[in-house]
C-alpha atoms as an extended CHARMM CRD file, in Angstrom:
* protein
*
       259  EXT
         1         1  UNK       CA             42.7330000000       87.8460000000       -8.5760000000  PROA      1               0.0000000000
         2         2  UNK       CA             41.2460000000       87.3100000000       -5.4190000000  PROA      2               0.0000000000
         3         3  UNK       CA             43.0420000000       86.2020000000       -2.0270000000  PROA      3               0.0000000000
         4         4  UNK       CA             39.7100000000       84.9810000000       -0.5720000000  PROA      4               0.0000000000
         5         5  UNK       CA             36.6420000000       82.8760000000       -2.1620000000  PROA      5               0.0000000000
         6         6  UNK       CA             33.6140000000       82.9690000000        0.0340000000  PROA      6               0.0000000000
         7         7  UNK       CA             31.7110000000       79.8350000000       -0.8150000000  PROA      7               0.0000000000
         8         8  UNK       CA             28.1310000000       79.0070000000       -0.0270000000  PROA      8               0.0000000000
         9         9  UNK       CA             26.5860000000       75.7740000000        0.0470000000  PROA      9               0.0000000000
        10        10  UNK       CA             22.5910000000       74.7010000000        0.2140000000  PROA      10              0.0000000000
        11        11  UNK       CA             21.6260000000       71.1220000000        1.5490000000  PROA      11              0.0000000000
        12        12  UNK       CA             18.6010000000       71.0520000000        1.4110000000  PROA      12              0.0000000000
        13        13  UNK       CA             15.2020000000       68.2750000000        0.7070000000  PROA      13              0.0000000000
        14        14  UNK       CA             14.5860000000       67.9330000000       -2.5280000000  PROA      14              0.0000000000
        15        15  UNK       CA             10.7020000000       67.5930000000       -3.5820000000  PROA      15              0.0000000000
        16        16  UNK       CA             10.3210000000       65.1490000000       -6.4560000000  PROA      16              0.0000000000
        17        17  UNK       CA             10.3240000000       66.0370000000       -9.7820000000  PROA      17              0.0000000000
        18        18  UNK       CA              8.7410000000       69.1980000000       -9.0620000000  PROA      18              0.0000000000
        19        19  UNK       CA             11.1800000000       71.8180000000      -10.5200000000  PROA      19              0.0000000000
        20        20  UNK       CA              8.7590000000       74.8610000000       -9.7100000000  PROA      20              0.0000000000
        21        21  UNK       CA              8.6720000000       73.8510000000       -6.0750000000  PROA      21              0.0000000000
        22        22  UNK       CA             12.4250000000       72.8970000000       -5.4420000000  PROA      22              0.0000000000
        23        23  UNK       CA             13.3980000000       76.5320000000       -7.2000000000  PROA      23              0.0000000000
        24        24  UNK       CA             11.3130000000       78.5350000000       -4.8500000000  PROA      24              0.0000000000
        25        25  UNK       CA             12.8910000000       76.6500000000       -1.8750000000  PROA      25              0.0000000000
        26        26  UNK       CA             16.1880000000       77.6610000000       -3.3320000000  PROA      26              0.0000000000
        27        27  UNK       CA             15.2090000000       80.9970000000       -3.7890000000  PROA      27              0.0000000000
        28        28  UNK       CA             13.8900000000       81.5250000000       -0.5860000000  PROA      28              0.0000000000
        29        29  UNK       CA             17.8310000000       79.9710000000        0.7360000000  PROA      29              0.0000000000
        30        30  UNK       CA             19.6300000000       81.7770000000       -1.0910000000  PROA      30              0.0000000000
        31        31  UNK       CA             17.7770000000       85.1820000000       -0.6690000000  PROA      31              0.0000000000
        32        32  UNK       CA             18.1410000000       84.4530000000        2.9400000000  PROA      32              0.0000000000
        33        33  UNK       CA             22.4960000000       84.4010000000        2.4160000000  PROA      33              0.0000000000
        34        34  UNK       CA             22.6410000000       87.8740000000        4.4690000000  PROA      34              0.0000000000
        35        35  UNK       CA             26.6660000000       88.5550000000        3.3810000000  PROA      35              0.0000000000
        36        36  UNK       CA             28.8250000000       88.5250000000        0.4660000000  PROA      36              0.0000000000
        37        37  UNK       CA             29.7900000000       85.2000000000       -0.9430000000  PROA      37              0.0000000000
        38        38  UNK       CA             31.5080000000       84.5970000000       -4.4080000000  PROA      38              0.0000000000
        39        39  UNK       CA             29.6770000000       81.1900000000       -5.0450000000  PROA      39              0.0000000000
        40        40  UNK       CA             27.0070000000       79.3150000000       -3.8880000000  PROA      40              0.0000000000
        41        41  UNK       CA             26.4910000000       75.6520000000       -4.8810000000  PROA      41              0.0000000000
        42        42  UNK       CA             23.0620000000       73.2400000000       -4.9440000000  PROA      42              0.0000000000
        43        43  UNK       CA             23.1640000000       69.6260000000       -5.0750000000  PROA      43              0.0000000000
        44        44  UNK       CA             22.9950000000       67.4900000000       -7.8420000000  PROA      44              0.0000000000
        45        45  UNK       CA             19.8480000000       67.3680000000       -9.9270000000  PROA      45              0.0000000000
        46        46  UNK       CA             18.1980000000       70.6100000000       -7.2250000000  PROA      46              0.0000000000
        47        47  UNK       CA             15.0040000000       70.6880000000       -9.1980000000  PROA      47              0.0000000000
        48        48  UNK       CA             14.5140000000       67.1630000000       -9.4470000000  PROA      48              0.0000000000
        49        49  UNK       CA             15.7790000000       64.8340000000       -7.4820000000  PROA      49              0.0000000000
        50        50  UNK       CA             18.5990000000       61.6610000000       -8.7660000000  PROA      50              0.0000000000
        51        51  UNK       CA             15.2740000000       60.5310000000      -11.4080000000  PROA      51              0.0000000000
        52        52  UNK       CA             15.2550000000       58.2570000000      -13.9460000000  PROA      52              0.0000000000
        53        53  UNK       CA             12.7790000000       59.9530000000      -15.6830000000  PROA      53              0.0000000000
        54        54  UNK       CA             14.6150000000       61.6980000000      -17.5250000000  PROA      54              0.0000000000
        55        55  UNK       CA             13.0900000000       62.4770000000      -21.2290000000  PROA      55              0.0000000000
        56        56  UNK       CA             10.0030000000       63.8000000000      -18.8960000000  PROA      56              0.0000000000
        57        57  UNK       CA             11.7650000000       65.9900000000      -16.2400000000  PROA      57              0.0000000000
        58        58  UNK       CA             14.5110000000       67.2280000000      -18.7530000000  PROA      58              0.0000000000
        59        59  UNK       CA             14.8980000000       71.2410000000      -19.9020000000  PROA      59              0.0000000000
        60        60  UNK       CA             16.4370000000       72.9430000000      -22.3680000000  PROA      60              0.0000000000
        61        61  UNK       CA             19.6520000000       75.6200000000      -21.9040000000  PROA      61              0.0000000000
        62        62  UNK       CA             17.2240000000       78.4550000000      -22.2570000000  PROA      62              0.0000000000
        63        63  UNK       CA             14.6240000000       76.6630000000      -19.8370000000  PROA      63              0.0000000000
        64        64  UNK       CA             13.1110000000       78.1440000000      -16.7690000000  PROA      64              0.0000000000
        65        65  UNK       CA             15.5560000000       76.7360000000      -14.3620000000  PROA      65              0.0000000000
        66        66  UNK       CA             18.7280000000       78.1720000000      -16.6780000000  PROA      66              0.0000000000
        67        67  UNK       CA             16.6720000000       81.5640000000      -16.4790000000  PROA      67              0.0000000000
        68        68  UNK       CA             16.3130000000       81.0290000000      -12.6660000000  PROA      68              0.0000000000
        69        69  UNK       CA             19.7260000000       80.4430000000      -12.1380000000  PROA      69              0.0000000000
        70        70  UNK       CA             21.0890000000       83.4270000000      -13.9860000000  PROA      70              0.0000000000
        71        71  UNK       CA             18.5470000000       85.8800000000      -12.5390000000  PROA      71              0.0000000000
        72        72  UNK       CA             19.8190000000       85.0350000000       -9.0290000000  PROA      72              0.0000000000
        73        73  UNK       CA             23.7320000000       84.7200000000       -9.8310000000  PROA      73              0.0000000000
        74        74  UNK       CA             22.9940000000       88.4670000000      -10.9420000000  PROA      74              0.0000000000
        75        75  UNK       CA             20.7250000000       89.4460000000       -8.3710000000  PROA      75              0.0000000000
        76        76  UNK       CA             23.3620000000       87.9740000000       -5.5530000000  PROA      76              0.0000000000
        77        77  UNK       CA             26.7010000000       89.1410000000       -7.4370000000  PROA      77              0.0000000000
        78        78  UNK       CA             27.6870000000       85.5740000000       -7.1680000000  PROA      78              0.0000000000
        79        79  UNK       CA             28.1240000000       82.3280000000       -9.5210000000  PROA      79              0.0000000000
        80        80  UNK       CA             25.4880000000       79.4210000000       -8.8130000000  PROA      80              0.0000000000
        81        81  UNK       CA             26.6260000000       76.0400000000       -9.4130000000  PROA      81              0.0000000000
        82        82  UNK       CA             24.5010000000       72.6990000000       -9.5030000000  PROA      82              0.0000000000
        83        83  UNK       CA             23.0230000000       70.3150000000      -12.0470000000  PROA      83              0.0000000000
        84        84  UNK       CA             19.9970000000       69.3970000000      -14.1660000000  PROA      84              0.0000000000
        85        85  UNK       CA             18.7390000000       67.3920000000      -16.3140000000  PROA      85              0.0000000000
        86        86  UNK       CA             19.1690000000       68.7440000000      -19.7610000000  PROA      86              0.0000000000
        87        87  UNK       CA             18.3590000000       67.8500000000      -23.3950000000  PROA      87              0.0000000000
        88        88  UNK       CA             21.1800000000       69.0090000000      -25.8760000000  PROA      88              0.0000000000
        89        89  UNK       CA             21.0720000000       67.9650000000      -29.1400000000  PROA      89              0.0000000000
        90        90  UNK       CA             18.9090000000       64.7700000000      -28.8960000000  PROA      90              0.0000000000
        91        91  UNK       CA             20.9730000000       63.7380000000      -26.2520000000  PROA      91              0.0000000000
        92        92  UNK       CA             19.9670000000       64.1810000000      -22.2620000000  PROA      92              0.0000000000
        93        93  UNK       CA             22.3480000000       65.1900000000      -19.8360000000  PROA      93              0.0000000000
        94        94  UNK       CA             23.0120000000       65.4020000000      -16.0850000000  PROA      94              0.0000000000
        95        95  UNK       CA             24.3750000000       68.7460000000      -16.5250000000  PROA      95              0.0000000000
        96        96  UNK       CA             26.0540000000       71.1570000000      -14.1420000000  PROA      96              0.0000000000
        97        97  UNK       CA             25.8650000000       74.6460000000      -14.6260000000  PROA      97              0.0000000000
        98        98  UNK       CA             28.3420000000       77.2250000000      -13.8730000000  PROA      98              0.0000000000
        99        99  UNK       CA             26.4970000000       80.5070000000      -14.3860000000  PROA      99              0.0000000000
       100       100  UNK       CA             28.6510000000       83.4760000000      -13.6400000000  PROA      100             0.0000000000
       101       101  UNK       CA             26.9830000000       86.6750000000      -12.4160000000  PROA      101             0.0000000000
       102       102  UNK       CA             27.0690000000       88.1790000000      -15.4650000000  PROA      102             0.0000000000
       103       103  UNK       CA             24.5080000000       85.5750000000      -17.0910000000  PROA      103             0.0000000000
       104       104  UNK       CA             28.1290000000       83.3770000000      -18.6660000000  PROA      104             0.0000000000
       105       105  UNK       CA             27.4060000000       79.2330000000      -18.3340000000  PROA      105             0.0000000000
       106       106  UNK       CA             29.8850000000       77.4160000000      -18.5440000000  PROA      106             0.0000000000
       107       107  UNK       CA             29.0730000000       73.4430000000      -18.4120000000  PROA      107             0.0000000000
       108       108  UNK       CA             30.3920000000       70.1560000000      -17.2000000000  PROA      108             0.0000000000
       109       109  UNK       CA             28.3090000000       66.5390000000      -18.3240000000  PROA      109             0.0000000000
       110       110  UNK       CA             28.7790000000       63.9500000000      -15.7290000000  PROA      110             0.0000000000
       111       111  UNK       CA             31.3120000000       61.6220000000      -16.9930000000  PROA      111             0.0000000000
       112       112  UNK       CA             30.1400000000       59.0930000000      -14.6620000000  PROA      112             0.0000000000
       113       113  UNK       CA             27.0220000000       57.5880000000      -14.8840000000  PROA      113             0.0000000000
       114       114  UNK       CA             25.8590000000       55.4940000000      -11.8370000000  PROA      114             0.0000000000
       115       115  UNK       CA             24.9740000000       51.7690000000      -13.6450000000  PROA      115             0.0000000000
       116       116  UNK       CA             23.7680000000       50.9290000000      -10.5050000000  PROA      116             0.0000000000
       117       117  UNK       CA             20.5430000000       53.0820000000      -10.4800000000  PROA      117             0.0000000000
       118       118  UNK       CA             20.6700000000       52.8980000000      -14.3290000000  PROA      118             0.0000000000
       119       119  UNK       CA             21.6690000000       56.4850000000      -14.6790000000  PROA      119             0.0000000000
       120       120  UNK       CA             23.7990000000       55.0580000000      -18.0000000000  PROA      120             0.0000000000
       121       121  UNK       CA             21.0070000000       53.7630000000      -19.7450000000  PROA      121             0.0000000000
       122       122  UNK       CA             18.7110000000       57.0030000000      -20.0370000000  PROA      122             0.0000000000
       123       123  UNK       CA             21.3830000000       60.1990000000      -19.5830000000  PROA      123             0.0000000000
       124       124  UNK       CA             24.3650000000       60.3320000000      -22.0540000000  PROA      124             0.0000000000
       125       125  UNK       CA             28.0990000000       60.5890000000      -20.7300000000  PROA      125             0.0000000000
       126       126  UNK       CA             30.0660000000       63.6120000000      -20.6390000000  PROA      126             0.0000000000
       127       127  UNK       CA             33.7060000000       63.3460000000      -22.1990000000  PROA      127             0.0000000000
       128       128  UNK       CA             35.3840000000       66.7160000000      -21.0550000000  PROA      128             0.0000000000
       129       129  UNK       CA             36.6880000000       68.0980000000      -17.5910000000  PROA      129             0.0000000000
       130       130  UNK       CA             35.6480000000       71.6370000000      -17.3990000000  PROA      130             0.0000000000
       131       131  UNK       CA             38.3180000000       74.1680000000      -15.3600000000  PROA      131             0.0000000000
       132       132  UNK       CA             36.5990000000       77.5780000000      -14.6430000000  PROA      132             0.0000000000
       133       133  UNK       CA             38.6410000000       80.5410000000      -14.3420000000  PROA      133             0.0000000000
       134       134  UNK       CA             36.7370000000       82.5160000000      -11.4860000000  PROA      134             0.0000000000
       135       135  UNK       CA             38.2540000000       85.1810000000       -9.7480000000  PROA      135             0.0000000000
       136       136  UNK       CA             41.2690000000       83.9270000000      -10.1200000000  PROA      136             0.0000000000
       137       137  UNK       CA             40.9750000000       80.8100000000       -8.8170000000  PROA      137             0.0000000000
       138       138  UNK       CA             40.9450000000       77.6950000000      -11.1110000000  PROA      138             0.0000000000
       139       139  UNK       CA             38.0410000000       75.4820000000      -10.4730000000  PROA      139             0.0000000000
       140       140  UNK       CA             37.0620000000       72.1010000000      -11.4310000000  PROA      140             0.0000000000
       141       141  UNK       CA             33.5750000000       71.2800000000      -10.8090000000  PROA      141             0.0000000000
       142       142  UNK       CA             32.1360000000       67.2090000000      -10.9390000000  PROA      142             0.0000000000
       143       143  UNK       CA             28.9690000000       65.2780000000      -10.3090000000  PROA      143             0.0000000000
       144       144  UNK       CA             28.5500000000       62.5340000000       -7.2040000000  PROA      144             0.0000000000
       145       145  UNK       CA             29.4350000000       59.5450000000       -8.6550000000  PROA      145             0.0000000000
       146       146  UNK       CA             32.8410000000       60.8220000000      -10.2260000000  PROA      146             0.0000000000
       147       147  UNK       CA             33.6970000000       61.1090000000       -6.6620000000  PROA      147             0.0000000000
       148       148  UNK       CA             34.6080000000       57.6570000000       -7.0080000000  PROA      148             0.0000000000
       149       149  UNK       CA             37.1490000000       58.1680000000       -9.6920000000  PROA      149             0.0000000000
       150       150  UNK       CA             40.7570000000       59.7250000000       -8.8760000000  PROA      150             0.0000000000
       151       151  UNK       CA             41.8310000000       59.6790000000      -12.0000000000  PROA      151             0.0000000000
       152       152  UNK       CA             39.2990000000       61.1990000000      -13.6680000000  PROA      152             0.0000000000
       153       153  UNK       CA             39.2780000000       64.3350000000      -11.0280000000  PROA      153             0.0000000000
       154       154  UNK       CA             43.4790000000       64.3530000000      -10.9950000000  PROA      154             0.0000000000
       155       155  UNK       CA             44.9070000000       67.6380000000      -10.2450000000  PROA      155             0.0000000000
       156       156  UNK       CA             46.7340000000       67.8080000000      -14.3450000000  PROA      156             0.0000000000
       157       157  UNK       CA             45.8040000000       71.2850000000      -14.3390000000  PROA      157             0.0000000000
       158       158  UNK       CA             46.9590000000       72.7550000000      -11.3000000000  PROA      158             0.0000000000
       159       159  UNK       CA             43.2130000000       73.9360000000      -10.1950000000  PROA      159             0.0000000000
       160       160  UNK       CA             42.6850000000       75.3220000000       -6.8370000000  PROA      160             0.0000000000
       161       161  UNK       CA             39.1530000000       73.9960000000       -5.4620000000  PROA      161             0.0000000000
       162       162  UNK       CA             37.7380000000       70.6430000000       -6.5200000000  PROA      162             0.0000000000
       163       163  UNK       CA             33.6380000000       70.8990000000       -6.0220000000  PROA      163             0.0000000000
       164       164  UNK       CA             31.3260000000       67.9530000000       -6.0740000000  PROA      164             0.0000000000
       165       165  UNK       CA             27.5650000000       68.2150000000       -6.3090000000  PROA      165             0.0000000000
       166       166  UNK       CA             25.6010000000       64.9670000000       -5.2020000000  PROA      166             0.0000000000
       167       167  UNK       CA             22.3680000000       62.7840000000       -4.2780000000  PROA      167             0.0000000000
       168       168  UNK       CA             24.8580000000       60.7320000000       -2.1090000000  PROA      168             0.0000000000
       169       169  UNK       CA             22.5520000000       58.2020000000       -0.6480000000  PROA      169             0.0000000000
       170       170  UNK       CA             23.0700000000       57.3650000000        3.6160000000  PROA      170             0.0000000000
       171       171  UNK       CA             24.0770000000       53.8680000000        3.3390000000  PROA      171             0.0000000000
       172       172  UNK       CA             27.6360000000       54.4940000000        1.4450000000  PROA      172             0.0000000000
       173       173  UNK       CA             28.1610000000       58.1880000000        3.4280000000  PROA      173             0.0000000000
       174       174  UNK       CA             31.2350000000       56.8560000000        4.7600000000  PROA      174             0.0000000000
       175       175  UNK       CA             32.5750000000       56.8570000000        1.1630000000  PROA      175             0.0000000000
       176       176  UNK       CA             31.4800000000       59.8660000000        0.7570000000  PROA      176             0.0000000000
       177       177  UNK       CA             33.3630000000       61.5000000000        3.3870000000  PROA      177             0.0000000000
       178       178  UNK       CA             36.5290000000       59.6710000000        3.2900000000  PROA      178             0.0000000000
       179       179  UNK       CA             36.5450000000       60.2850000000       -0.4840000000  PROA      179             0.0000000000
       180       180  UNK       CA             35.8800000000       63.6560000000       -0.6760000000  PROA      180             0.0000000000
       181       181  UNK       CA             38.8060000000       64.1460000000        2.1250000000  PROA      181             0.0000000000
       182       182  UNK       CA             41.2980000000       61.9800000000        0.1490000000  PROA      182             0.0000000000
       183       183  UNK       CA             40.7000000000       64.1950000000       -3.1950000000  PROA      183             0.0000000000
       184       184  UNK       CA             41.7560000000       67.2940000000       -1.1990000000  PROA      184             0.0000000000
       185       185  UNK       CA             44.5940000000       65.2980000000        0.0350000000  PROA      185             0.0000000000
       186       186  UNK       CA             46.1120000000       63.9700000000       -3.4120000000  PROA      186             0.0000000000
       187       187  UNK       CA             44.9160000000       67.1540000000       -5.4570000000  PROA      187             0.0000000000
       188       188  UNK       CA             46.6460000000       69.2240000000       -3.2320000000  PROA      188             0.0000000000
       189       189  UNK       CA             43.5330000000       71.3530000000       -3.4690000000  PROA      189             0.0000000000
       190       190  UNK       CA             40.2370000000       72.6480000000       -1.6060000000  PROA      190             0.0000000000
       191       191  UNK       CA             37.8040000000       70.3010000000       -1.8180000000  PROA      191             0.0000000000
       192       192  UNK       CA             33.8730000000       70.7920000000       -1.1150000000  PROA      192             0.0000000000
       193       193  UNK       CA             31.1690000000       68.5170000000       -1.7000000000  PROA      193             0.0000000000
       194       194  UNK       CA             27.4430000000       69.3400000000       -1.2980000000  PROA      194             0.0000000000
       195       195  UNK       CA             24.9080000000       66.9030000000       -0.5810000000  PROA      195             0.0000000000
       196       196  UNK       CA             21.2130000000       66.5000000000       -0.3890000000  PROA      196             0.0000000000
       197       197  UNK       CA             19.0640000000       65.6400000000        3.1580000000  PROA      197             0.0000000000
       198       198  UNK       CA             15.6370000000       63.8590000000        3.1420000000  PROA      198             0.0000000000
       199       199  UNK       CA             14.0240000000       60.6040000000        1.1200000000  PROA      199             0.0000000000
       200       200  UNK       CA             13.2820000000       60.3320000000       -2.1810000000  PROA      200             0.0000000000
       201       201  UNK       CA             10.5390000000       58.7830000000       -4.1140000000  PROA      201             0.0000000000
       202       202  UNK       CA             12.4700000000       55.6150000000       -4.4450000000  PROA      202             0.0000000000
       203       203  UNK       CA             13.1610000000       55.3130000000       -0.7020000000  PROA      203             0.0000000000
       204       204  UNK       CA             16.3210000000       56.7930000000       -0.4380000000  PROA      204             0.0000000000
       205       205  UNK       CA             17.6420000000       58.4120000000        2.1870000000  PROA      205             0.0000000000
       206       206  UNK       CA             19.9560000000       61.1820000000        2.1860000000  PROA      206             0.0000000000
       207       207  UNK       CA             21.8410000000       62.5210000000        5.2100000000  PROA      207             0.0000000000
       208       208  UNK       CA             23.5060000000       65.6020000000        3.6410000000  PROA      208             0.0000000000
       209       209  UNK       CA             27.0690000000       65.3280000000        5.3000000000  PROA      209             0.0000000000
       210       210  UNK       CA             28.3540000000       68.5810000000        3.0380000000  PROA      210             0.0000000000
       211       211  UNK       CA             31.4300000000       69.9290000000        3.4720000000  PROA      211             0.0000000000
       212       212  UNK       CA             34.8740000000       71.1240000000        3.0750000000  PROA      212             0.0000000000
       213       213  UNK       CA             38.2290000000       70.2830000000        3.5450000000  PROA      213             0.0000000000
       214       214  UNK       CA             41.6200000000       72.1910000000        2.7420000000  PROA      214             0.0000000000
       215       215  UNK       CA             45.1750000000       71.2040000000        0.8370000000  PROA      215             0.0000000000
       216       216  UNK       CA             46.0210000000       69.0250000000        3.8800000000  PROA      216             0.0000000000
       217       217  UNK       CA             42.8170000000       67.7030000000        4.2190000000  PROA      217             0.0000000000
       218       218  UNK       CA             41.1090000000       69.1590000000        6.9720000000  PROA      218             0.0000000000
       219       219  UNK       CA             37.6290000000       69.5920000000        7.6900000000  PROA      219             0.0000000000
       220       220  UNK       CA             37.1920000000       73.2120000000        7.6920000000  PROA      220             0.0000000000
       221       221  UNK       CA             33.0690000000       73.2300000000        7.9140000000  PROA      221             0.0000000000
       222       222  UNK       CA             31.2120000000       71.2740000000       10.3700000000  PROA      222             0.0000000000
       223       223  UNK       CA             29.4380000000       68.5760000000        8.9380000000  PROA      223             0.0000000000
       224       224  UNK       CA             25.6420000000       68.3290000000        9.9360000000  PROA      224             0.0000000000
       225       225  UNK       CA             23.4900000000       65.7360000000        8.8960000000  PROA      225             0.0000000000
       226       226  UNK       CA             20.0580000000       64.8810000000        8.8550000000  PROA      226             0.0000000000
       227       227  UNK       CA             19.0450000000       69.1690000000        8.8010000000  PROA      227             0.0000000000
       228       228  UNK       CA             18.6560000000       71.7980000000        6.0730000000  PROA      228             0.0000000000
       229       229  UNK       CA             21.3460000000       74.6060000000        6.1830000000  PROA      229             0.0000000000
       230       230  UNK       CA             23.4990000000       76.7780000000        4.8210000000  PROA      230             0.0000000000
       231       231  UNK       CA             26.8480000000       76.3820000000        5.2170000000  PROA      231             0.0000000000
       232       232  UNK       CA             29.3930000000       79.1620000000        4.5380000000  PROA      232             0.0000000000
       233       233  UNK       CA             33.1340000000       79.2030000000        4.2140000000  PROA      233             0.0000000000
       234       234  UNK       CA             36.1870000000       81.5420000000        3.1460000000  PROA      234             0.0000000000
       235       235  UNK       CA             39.0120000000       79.5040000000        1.2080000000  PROA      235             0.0000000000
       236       236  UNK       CA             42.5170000000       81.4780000000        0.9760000000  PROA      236             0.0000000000
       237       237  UNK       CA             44.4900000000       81.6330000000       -1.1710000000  PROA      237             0.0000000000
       238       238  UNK       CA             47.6730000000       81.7180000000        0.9490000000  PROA      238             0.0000000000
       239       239  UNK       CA             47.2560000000       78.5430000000        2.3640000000  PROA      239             0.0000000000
       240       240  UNK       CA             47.0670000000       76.9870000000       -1.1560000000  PROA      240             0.0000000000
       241       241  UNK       CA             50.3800000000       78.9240000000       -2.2230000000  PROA      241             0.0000000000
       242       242  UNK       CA             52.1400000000       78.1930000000        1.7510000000  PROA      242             0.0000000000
       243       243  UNK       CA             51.9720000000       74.3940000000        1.6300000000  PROA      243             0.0000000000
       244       244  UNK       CA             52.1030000000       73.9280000000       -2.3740000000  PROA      244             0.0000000000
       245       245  UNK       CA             55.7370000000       75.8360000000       -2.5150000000  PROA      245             0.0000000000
       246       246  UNK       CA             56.6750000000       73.9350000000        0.8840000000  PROA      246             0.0000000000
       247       247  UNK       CA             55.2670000000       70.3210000000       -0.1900000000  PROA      247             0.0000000000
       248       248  UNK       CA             55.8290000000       70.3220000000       -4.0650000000  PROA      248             0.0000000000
       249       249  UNK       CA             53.8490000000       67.0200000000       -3.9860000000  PROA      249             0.0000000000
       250       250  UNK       CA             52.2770000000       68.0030000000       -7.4540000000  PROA      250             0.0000000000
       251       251  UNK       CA             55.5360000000       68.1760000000       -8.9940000000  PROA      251             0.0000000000
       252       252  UNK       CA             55.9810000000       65.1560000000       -8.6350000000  PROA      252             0.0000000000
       253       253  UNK       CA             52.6550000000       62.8380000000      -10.2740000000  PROA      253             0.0000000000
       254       254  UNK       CA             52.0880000000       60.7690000000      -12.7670000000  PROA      254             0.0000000000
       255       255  UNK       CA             51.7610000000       61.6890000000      -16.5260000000  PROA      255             0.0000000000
       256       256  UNK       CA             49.0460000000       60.1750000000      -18.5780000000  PROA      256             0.0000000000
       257       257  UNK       CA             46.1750000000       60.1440000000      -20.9650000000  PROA      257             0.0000000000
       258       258  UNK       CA             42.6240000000       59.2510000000      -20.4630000000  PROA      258             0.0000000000
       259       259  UNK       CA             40.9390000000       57.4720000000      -23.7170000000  PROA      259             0.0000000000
């Protein structure tokens, strides 16, 4: 078990629907991560952009962008998180990808679909949380629009960092940040959300706002919008174990059952 988790995260433009283009951006990002991190996480839907097209931009689980992603979480001796679009049994997915160093995936399908751009009507829903045992620290990775959703991202399991990938457009970043700051609060958990920059196809603007916050739900990573970076940050583990033993506010939530 580790006392420390050095997490990377890359907002970045996305070019759309031009997978070979958006992975050699990546590349050249992540390549350029000049220190030891344990994880580095991309945005929702990194080779893509948030399309609707998604029988023609979706890959298989032994696709080039799987490969990509498991040649550079062994190359960098780090797990790479983020999602694409994937086709799984006749079904399509916006999929996100935990692939350990060691080539492992582990996967989570977005529970959430976002009606409002008609992300339910082409991409399938996702019925099971994923926890990832990493290092020793329990983590439970989501998709943007589950942001939304407390009960869906509840702290049952006692995880210890809460990640969100996203296409969170400008217009509702306020939600964004205040939600993404509440779910550290409640969770009693780390909490980091990475975000996108730049417009898409569809005229949508992104303004990145990614970031971090700890157990008592401060921001512990500058947020900087509107620019490409890299932003890099070391969660410990005693300040998870400090204020959970002092607090004991898990102890005390709700039971229940989601159908």
């Amino acid at each position: 078990m580790q006392d420390q988790l050095k997490v990377a995260f890359i907002q970045q433009e996305l070019s759309w629907e031009n997978p070979k283009q958006n992975r050699k951006r990546f590349k050249e990002a992540i390549e350029g991560i000049n220190q030891k991190v344990d994880l580095i996480l991309l945005p929702e839907m990194f080779t893509t952009g948030f399309t609707m097209n998604a029988k023609e931009q979706a890959e298989t689980m032994d696709g080039k962008s799987v490969d990509w992603m498991k040649k550079l979480a062994s190359e960098k001796d780090a797990a790479i998180v983020g999602s694409l679009i994937i086709e799984d049994n006749s079904k399509i997915f916006n999929r996100l990808l935990f692939v350990h160093p060691n080539g492992t995936i582990e996967h989570y399908d977005k529970r959430h679909t976002f009606s409002l751009a008609g992300e339910d009507k082409v991409y399938a829903s996702g019925m099971e949380k994923l926890i990832v045992d990493y290092h020793g620290w329990k983590i439970c990775p989501l998709i943007c629009y589950d942001l939304r959703f407390p009960v869906w991202s509840r702290n049952k399991e006692d995880y210890d960092l809460l990640l969100y990938v996203a296409n969170w457009p400008k217009p509702r970043i306020v939600a964004w940040d205040t939600l993404l700051k509440a779910r550290a609060i409640e969770n009693m958990c780390y909490t980091v959300g990475v975000n996108r920059v730049g417009v898409d196809e569809k005229d949508n603007e992104y303004c990145g706002h990614s970031t971090a916050y700890d157990i008592l739900g401060n921001n512990i990573s500058p947020i900087r919008p509107n620019k490409e970076y890299v932003g890099i940050i070391t969660l410990e583990r005693n300040h998870l174990n400090f204020y959970r033993n002092k607090l004991k506010f898990l102890n005390d939530r709700d039971t229940f059952l989601i159908q």
